[in-house]
Backbone and ligand atoms as CSV (ligand in chain L), in Angstrom:
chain,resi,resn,atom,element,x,y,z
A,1,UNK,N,N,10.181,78.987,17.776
A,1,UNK,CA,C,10.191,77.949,16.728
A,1,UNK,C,C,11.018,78.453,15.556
A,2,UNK,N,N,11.730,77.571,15.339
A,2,UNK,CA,C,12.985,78.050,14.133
A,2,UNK,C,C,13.158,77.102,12.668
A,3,UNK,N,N,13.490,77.451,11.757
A,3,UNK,CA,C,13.799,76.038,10.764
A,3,UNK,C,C,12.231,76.366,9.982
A,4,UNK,N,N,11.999,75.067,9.458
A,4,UNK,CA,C,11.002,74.991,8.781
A,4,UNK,C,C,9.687,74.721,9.560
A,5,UNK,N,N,8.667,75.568,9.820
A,5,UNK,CA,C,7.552,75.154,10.677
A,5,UNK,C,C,6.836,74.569,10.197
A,6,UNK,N,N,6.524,73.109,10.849
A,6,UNK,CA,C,4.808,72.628,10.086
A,6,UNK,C,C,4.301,73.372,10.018
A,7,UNK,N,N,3.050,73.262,9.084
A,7,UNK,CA,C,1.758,73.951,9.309
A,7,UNK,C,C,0.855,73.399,10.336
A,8,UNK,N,N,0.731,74.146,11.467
A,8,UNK,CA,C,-0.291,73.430,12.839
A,8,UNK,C,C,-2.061,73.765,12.254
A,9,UNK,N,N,-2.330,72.274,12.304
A,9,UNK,CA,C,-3.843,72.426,12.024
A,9,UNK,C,C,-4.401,73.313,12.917
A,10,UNK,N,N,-5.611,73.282,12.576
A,10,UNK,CA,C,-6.624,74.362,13.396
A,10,UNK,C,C,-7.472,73.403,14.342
A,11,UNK,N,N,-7.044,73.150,15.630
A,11,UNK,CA,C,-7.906,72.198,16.488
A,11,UNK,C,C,-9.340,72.564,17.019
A,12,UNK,N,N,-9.276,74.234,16.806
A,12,UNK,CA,C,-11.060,74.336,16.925
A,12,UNK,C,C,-11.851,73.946,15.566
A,13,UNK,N,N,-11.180,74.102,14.745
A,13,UNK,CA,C,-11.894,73.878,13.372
A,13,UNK,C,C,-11.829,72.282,13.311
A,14,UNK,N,N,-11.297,71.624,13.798
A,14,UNK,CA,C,-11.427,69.959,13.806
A,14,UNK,C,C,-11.758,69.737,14.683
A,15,UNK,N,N,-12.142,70.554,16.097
A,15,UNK,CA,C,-13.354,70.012,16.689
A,15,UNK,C,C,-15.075,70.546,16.296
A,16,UNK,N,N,-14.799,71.493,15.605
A,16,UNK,CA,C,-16.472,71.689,14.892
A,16,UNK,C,C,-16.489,70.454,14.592
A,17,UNK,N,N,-15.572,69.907,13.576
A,17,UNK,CA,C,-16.216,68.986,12.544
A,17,UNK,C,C,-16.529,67.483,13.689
A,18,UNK,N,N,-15.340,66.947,14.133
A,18,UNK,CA,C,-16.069,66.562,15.245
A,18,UNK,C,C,-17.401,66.369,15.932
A,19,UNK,N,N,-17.455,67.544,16.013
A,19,UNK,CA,C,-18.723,68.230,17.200
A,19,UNK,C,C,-20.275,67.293,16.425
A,20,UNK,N,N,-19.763,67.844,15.019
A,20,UNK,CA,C,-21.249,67.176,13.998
A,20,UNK,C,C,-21.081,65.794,13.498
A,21,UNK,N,N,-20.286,65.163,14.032
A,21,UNK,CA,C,-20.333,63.456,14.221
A,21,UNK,C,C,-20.927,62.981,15.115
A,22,UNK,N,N,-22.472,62.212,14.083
A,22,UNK,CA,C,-23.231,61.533,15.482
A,22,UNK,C,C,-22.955,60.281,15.739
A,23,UNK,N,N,-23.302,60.024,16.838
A,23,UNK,CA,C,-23.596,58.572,17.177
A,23,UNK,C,C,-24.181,57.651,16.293
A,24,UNK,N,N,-23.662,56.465,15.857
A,24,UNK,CA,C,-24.434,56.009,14.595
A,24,UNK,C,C,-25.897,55.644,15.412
A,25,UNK,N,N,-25.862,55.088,16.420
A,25,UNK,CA,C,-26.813,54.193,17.274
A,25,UNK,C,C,-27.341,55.189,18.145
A,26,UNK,N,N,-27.070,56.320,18.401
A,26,UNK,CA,C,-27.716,57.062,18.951
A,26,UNK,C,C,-27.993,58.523,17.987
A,27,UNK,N,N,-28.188,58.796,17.023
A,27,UNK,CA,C,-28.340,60.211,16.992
A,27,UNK,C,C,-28.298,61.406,17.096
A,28,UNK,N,N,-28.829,61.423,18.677
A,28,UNK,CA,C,-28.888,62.904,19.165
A,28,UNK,C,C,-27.630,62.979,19.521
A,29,UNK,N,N,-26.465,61.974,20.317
A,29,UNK,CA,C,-25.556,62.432,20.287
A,29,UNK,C,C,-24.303,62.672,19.680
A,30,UNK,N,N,-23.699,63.331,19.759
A,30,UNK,CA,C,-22.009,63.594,18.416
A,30,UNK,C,C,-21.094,62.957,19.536
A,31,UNK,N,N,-20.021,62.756,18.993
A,31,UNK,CA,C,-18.946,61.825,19.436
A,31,UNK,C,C,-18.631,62.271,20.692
A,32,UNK,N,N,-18.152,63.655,20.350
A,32,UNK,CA,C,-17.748,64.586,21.628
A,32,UNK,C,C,-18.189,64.820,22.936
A,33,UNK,N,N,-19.703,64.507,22.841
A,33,UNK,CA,C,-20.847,64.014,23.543
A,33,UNK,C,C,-20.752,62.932,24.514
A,34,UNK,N,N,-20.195,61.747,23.483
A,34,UNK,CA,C,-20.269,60.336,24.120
A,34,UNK,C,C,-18.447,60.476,24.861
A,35,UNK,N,N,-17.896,61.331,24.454
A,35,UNK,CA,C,-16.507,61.509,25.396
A,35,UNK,C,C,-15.433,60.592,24.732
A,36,UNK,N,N,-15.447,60.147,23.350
A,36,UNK,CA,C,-14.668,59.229,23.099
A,36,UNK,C,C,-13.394,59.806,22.207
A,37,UNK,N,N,-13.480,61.434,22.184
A,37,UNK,CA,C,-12.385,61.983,21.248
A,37,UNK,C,C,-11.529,62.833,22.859
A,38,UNK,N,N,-10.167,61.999,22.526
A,38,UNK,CA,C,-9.379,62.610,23.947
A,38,UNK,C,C,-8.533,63.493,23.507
A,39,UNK,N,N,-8.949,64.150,22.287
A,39,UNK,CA,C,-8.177,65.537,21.820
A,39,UNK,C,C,-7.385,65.227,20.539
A,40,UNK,N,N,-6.817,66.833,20.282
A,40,UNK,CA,C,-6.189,66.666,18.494
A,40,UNK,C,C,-4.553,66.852,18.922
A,41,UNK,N,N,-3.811,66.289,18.080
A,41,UNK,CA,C,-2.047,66.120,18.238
A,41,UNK,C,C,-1.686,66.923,16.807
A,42,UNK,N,N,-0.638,67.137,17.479
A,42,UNK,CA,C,0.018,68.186,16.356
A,42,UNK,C,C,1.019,67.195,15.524
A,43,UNK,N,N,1.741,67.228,14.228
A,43,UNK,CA,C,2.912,66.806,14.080
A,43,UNK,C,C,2.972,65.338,14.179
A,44,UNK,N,N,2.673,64.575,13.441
A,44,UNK,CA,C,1.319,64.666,12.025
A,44,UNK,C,C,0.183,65.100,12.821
A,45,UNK,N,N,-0.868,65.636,12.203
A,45,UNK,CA,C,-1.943,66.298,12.580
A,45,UNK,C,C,-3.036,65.049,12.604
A,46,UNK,N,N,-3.153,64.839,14.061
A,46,UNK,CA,C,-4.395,63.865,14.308
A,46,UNK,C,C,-5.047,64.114,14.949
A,47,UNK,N,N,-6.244,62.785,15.175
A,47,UNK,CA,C,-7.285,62.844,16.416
A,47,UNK,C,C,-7.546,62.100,17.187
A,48,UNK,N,N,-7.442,62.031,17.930
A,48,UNK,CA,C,-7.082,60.625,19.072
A,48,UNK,C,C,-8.609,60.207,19.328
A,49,UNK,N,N,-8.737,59.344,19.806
A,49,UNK,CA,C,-10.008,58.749,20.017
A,49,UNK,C,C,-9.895,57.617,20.838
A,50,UNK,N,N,-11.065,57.422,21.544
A,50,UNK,CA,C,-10.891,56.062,22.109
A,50,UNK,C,C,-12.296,55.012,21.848
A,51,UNK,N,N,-12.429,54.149,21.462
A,51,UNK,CA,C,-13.038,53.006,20.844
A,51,UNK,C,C,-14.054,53.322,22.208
A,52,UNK,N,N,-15.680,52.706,22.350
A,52,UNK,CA,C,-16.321,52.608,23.439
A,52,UNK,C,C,-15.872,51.030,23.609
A,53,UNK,N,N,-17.272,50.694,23.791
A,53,UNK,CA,C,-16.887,49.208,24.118
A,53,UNK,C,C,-16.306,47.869,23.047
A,54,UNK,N,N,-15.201,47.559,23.841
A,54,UNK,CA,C,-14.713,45.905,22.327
A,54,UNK,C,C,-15.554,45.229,22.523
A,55,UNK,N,N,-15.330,45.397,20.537
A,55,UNK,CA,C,-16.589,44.691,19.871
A,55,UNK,C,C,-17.558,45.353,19.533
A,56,UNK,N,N,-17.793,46.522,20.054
A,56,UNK,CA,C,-19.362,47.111,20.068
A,56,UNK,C,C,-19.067,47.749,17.963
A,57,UNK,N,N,-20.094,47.190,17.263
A,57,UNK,CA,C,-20.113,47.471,15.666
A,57,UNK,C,C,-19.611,48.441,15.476
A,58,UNK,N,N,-20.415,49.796,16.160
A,58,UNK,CA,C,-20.223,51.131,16.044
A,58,UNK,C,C,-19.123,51.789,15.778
A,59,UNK,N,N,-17.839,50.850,16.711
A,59,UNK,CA,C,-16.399,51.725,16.348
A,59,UNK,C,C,-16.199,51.895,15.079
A,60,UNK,N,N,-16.260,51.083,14.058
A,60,UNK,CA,C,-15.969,50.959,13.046
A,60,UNK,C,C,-16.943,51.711,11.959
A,61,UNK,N,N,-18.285,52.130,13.034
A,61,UNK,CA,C,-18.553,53.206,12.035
A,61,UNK,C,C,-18.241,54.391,12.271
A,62,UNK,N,N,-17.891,54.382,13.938
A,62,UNK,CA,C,-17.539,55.724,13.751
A,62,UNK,C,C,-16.480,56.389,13.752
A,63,UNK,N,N,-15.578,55.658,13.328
A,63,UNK,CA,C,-14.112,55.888,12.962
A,63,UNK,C,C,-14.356,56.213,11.432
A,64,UNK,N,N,-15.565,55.407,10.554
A,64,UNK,CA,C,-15.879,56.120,9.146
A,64,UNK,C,C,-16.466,57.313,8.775
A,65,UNK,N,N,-17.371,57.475,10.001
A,65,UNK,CA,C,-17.624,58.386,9.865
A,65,UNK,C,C,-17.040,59.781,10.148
A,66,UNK,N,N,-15.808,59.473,10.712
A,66,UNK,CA,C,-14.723,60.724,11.022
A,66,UNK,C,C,-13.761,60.670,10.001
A,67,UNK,N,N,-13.885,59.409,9.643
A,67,UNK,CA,C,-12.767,59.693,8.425
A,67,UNK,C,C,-13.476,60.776,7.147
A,68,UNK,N,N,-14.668,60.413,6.842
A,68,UNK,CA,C,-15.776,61.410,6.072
A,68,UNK,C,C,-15.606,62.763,6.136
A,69,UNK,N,N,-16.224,63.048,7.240
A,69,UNK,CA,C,-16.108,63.956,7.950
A,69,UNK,C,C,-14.706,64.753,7.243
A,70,UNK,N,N,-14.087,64.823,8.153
A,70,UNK,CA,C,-12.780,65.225,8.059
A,70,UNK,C,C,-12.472,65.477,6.965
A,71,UNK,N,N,-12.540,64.559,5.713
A,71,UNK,CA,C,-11.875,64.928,4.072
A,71,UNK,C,C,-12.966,66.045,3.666
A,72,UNK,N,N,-14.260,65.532,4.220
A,72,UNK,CA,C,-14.901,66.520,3.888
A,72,UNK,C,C,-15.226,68.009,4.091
A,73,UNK,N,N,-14.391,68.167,5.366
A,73,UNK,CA,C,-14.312,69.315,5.596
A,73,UNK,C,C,-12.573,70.261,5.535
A,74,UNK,N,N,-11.857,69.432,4.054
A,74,UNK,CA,C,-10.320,69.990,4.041
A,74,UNK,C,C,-9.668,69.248,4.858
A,75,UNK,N,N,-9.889,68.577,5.884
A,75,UNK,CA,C,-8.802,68.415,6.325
A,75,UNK,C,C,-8.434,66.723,6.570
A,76,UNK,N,N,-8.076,66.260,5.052
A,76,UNK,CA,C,-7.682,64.845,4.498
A,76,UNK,C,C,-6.474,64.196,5.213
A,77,UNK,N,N,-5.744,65.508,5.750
A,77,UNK,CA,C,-4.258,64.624,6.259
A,77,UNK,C,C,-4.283,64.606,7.596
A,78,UNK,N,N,-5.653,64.986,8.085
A,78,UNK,CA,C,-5.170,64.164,9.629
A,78,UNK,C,C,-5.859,62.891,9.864
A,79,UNK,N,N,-5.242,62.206,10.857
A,79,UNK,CA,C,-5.436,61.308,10.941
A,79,UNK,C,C,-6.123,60.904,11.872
A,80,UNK,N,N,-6.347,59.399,12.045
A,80,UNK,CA,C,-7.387,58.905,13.119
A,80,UNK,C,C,-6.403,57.806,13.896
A,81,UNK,N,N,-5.879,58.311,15.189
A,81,UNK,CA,C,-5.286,57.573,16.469
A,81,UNK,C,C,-5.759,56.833,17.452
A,82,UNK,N,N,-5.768,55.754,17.405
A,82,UNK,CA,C,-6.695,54.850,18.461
A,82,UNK,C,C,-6.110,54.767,20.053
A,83,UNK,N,N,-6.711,55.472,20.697
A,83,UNK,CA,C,-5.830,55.762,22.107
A,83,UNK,C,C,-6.963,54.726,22.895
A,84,UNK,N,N,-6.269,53.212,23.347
A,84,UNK,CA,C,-6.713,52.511,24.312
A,84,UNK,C,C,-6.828,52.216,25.930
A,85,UNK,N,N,-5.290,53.133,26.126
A,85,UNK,CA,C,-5.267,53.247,27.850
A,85,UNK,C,C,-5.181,54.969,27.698
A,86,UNK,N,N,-6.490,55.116,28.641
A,86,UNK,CA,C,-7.281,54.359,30.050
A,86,UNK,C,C,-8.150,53.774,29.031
A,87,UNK,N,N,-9.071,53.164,29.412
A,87,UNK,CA,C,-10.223,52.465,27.604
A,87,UNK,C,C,-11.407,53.645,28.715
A,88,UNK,N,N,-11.911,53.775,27.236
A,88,UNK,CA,C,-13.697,54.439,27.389
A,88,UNK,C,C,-14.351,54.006,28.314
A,89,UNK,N,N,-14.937,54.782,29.377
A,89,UNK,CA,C,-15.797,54.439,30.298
A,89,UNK,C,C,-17.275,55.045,30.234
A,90,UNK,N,N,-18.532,54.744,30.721
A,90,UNK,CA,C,-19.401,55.509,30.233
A,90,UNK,C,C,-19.075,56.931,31.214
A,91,UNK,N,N,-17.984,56.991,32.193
A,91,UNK,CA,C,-18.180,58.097,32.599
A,91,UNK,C,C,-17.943,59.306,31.636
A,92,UNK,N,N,-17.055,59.151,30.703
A,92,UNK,CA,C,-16.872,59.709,29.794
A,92,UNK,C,C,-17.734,60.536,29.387
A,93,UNK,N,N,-19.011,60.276,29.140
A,93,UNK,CA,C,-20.355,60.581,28.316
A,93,UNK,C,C,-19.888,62.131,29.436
A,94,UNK,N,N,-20.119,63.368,28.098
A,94,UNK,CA,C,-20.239,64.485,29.315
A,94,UNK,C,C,-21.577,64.806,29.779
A,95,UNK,N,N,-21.899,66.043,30.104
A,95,UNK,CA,C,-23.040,66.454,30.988
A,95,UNK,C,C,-24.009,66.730,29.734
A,96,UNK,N,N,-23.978,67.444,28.798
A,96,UNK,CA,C,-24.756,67.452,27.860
A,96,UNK,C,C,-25.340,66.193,27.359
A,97,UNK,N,N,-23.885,65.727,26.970
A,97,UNK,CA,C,-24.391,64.101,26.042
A,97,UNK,C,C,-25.653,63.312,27.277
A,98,UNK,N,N,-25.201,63.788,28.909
A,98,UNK,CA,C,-26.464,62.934,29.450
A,98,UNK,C,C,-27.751,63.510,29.444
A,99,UNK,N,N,-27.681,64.969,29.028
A,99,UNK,CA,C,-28.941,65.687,28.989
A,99,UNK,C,C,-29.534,65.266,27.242
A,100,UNK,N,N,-28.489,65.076,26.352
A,100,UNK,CA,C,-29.526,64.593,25.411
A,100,UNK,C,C,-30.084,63.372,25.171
A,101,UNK,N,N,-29.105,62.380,26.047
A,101,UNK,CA,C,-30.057,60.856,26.117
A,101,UNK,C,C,-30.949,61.036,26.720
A,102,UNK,N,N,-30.829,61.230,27.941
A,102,UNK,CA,C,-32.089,61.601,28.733
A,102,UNK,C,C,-33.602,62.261,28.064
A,103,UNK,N,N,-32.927,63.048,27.204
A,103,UNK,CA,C,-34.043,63.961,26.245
A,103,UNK,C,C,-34.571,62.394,24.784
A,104,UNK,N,N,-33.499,62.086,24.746
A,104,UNK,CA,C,-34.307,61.079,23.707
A,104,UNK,C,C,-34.613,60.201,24.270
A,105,UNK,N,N,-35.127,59.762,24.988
A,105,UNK,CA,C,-36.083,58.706,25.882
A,105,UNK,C,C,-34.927,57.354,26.518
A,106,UNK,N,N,-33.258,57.598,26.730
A,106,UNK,CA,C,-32.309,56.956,26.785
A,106,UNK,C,C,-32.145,57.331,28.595
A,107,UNK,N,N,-31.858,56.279,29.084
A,107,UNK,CA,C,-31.332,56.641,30.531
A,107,UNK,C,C,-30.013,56.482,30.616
A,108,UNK,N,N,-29.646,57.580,31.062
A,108,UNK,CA,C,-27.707,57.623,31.122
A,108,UNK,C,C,-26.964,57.142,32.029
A,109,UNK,N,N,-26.235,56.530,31.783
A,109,UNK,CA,C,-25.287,55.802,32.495
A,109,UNK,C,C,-25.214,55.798,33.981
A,110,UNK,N,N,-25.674,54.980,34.781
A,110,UNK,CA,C,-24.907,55.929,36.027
A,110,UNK,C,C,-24.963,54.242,37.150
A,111,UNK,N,N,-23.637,54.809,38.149
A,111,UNK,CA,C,-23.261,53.376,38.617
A,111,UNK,C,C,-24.164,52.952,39.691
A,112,UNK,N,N,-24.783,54.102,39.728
A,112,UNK,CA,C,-26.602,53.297,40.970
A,112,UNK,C,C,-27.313,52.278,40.451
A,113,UNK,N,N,-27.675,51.780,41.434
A,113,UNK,CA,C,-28.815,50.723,41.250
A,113,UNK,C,C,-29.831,50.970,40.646
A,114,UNK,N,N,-30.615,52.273,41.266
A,114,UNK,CA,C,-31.744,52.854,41.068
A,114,UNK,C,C,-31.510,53.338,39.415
A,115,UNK,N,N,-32.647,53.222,38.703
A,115,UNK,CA,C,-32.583,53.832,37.285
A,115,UNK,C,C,-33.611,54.733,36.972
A,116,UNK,N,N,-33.601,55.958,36.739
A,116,UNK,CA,C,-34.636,57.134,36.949
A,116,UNK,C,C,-35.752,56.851,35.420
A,117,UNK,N,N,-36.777,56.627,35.138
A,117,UNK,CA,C,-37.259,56.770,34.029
A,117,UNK,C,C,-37.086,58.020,33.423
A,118,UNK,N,N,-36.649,57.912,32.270
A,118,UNK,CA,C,-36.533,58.683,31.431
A,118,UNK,C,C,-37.900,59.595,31.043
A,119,UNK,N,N,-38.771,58.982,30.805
A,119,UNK,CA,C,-40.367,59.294,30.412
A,119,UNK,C,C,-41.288,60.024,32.029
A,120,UNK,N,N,-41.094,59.603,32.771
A,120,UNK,CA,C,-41.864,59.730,34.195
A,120,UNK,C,C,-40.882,60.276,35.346
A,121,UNK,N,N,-39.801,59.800,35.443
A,121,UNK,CA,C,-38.693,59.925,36.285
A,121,UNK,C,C,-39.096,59.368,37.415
A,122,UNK,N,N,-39.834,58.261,37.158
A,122,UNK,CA,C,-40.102,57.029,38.646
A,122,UNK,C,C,-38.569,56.250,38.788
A,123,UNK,N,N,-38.331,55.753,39.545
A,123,UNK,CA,C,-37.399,55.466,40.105
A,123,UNK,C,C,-37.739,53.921,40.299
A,124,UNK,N,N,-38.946,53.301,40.071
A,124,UNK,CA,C,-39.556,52.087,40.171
A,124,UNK,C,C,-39.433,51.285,38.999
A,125,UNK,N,N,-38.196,51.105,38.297
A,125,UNK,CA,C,-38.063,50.338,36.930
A,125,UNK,C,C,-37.119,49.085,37.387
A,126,UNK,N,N,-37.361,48.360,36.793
A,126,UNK,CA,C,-36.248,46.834,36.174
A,126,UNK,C,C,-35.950,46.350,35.224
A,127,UNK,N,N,-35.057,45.600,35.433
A,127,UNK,CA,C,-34.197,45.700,33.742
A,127,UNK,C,C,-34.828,44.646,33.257
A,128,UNK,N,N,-35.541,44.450,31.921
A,128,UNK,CA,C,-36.210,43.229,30.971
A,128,UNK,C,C,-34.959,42.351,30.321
A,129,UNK,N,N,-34.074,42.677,29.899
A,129,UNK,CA,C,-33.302,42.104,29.274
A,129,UNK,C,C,-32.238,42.665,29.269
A,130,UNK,N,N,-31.136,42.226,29.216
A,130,UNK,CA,C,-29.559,42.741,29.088
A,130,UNK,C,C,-29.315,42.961,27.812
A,131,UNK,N,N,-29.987,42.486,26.771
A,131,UNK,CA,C,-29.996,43.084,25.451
A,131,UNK,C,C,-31.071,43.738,25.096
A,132,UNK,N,N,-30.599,44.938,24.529
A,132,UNK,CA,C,-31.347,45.921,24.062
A,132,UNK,C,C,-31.590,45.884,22.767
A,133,UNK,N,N,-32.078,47.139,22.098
A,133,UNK,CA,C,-31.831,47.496,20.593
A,133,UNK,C,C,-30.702,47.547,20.265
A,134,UNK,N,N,-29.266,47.227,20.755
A,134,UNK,CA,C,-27.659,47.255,20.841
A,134,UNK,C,C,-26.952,46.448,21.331
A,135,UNK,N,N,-25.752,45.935,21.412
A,135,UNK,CA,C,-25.098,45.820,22.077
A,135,UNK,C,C,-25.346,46.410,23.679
A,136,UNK,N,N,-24.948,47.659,23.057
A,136,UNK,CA,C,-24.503,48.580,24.093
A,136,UNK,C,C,-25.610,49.128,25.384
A,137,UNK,N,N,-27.173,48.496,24.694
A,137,UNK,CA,C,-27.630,49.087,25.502
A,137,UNK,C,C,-29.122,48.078,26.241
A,138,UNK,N,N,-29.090,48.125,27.306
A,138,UNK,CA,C,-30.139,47.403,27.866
A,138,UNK,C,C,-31.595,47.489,28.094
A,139,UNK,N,N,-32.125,46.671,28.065
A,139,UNK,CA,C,-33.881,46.777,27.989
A,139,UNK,C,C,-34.474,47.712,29.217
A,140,UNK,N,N,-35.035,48.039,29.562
A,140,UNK,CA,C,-35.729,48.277,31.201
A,140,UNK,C,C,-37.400,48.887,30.780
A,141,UNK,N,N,-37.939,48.258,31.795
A,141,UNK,CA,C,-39.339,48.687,32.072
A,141,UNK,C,C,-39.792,49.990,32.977
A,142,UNK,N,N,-40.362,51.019,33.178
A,142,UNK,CA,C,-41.164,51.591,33.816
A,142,UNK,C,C,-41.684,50.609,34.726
A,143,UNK,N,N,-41.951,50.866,35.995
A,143,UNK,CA,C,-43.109,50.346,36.576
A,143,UNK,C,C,-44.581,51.121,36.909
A,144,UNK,N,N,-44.418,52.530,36.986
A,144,UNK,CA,C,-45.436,53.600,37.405
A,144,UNK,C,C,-45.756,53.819,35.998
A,145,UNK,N,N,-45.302,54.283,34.670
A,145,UNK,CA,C,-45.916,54.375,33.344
A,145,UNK,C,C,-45.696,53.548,32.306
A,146,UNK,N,N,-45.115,51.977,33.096
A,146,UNK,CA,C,-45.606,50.816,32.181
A,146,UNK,C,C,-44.764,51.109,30.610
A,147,UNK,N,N,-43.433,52.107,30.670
A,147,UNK,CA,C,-43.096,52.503,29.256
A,147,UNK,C,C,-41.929,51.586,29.109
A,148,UNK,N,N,-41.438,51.196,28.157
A,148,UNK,CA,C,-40.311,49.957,28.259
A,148,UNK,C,C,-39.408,51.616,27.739
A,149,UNK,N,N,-37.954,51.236,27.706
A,149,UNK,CA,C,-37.134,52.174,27.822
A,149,UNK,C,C,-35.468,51.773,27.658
A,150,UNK,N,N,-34.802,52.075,26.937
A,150,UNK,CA,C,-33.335,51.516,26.560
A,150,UNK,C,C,-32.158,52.567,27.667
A,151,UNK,N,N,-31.415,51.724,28.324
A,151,UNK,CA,C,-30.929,52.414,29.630
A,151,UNK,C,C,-28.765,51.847,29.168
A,152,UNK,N,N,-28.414,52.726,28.989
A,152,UNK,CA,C,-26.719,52.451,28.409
A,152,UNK,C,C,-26.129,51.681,29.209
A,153,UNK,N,N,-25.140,50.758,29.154
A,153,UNK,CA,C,-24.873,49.538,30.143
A,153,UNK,C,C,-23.359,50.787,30.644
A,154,UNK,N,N,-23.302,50.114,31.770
A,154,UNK,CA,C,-22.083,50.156,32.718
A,154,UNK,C,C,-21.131,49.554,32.423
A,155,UNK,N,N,-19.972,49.503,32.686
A,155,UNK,CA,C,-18.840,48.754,32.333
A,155,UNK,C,C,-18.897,48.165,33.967
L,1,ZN,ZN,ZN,-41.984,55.949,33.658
């Protein structure tokens, strides 16, 4: 590298900050979690991201809440890149992010029929409603511990 070098941000240090962006609607998990940051670009210094579902409220908070984030932790001049192809799938969600829904009483995504209770891990549930406490997320019942239970929709 010759001439005048940018200064290259620090992409582990903007994925800490990252890392401690939660889910507005979920909590336990941080963005990174839900799989929706597809990495940092050099030259202007950004962060790519991909929206979950259109329409779903949340993008728009949590594009604020990275904008926060970020000034708040020094680093004001990067930016926020909306990367739409491929679009967000729940496969996305990584292995952790499904171990902490799972841990907060959330059933994680998955393209089976069968839906494991979260609370019991009976396998004997049905869905109450297609709307949940979200958009994003659907009603379902227990049938063996009778626990109602919010289960993340499929695309
Ligand atoms: Zn159960």
């Amino acid at each position: 590298m010759g001439g005048v070098a940018e200064m290259a941000i620090d992409e582990a240090a903007v994925m800490a900050v990252l890392e401690a962006v939660l889910d507005p609607e979920i909590p336990v998990l941080s963005i990174t979690d839900l799989g929706i940051v597809r990495g940092i670009a050099q030259h202007p210094p950004r962060v790519l991201i991909s929206p979950t579902y259109t329409g779903c409220p949340a993008t728009v908070a949590i594009e604020t809440s990275i904008r926060e984030a970020l000034d708040s932790a020094g680093f004001a001049d990067v930016h926020i890149e909306r990367v739409l192809f491929p679009p967000w799938t729940t496969d996305w969600i990584t292995k952790r992010g499904r171990e902490r829904l799972h841990a907060y009483g959330i059933a994680p995504p998955s393209p089976s029929a069968t839906v494991e209770c979260p609370l019991c891990g009976s396998t004997d549930t049905a869905e109450v409603s297609r709307f949940g406490s979200t958009p994003c997320k659907a009603q379902w019942r227990c049938n063996a511990c009778l626990e109602p239970f919010d289960r993340f929709k499929c695309h």
